[in-house]
KOLTOR-720896 format. One record per residue (C-alpha): residue in three letters; x negated, y negated, z negated. Coordinates in steps of 0.001 Angstrom, whole numbers, padded with zeros to 6 digits, always signed. Example, Ala and Ser with C-alpha at 12.3 -4.5 7.8 and 13.67 -1.06 7.14 Angstrom:
BEGIN
ALA-012300+004500-007800SER-013670+001060-007140
// end
This chain:
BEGIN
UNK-057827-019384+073403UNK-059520-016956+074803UNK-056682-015837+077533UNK-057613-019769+078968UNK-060998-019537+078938UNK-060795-015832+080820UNK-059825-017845+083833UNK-062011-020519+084248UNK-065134-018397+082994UNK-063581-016192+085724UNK-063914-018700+088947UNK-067963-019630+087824UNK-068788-016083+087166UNK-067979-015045+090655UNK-069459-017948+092017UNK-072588-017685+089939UNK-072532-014076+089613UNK-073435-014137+086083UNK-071276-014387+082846UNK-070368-017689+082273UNK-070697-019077+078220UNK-068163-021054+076684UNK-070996-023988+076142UNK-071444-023660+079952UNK-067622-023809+080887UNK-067734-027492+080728UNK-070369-028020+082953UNK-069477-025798+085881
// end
């Protein structure tokens, strides 16, 4: 699960420069 979510916290957290949580990953 966590492999997945490496990669789409990845794209926001270089776009928001800031570590992206998993309650957050639906709403970027």
């Amino acid at each position: 699960m966590k492999g997945e979510k490496v990669g789409e916290i990845e794209l926001p957290e270089k776009i928001f420069g800031v570590p992206v949580n998993p309650d957050m990953v639906h709403f970027a």
